[in-house]
N, C-alpha and C positions, 0 to 999 in steps of 0.2 A: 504494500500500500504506500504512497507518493506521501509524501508531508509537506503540509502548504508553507509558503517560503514567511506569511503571517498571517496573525489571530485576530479576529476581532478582543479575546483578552490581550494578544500584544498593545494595540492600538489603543486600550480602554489607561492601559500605563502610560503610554508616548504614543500621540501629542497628548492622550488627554480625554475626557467624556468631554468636557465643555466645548474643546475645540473644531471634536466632531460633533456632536451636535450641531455646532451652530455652522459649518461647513457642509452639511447635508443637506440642512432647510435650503428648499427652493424661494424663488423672488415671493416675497410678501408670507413667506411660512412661517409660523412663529416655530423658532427650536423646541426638538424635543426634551422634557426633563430629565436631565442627565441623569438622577436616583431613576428611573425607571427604566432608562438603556443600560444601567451596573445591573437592575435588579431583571430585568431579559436577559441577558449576556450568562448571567451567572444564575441563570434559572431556580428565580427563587418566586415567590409567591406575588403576584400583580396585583392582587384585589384591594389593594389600596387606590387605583387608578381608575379612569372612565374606560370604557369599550374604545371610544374615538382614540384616545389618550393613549391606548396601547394599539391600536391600527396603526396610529401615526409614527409611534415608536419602531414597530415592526418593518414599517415604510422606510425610513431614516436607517436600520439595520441592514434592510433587502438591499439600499443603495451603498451601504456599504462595502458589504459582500460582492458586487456587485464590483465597482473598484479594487477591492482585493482581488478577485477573476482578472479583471485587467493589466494589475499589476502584474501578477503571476504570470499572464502570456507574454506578457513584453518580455521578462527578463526569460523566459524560456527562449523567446525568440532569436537572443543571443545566445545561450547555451548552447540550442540547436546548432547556430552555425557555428560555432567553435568544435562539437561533436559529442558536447553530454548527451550521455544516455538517459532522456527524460520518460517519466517522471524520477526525481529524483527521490533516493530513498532517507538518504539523512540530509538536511537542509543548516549549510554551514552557515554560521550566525551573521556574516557580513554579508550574505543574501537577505535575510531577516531584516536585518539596519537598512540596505538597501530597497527593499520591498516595501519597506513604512514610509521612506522618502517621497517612492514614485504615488505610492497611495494618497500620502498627504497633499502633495503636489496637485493629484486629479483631484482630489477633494475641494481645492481651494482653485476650480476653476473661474470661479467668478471674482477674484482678489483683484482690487484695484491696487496698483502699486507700483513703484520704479523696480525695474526687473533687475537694473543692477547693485542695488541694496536688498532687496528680498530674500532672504534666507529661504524659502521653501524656495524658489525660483534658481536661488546657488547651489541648491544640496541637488534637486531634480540634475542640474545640468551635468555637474561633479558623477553622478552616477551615471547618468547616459554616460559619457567620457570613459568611467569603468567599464561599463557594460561592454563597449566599442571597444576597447583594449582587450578586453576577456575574447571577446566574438573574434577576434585576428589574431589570438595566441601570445599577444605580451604581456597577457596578465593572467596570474592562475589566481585558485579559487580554493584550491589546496585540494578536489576533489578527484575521484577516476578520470583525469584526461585523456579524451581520446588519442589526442595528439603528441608525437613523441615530444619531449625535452631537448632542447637543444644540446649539444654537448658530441661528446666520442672524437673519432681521427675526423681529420679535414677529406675531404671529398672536392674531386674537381670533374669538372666537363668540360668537355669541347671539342675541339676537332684533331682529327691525328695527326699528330707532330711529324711536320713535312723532315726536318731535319735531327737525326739519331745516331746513337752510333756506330749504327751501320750503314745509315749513308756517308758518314764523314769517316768511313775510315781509311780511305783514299786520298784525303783530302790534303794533308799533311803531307804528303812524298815530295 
């Protein structure tokens, strides 16, 4: 079985319930109570809450989930072409860090802001950059690479050495 690169409990630590909540809501949606997406998350008893109150919770969840699926394809989609064999079965913690970024990131499509001071907008960028380096083999990830490691004797090609020395051994007389 494949383990997701993160959790909605990762998520609920860093950035935050408030964060997401209030990054979920769509235009003119009031956020959802953050005590009621701890108390979904970690499936504990709702009946403190309205019907609506936890539809809408479940809504703000789905969109979650939802983003985490995305996240998770994007970074497979560099795995893939670097040559992991996906799904992956242990999921090394700096995919985790990296997976909370690109989540955050899509979460906070709607952020007005200067893209060059933005920290979610730095951190997204910083990981594509790894991802890209991961995808062309200059960055490993410490997992089963498909692809060899640089290293061993030097290797050369090309074309056959017009001049050897057997054609020069005449040459000299």
């Amino acid at each position: 079985m494949s383990a997701a690169y993160i959790t909605l409990l990762n998520l609920a630590e860093s950035p935050g319930l408030v964060e997401l909540s209030q990054s979920v809501a769509q235009d003119r949606e009031i956020p959802v109570d953050c005590k009621l997406l701890e108390t979904i998350i970690n499936n504990q008893d709702t009946s403190a809450w309205s019907y609506d109150d936890i539809a809408s919770a479940n809504v703000a969840i789905s969109r979650i989930n939802e983003t985490i699926t995305d996240a998770q394809a994007e970074i497979d989609g560099f795995l893939r072409q670097r040559g992991h064999k996906l799904p992956l079965i242990k999921v090394p913690r700096l995919l985790t860090d990296w997976a909370r970024i690109i989540v955050r990131y899509k979460l906070h499509r709607n952020r007005v802001s200067d893209e060059k001071s933005d920290p979610i907008v730095r951190d997204y960028k910083q990981v594509f950059g790894f991802l890209k380096l991961v995808a062309d083999g200059k960055y490993s990830l410490g997992i089963d690479d498909a692809m060899p490691i640089g290293g061993g004797a030097p290797q050369h090609t090309g074309p056959v050495r017009v001049f050897n020395m057997g054609s020069l051994k005449d040459f000299g007389r």
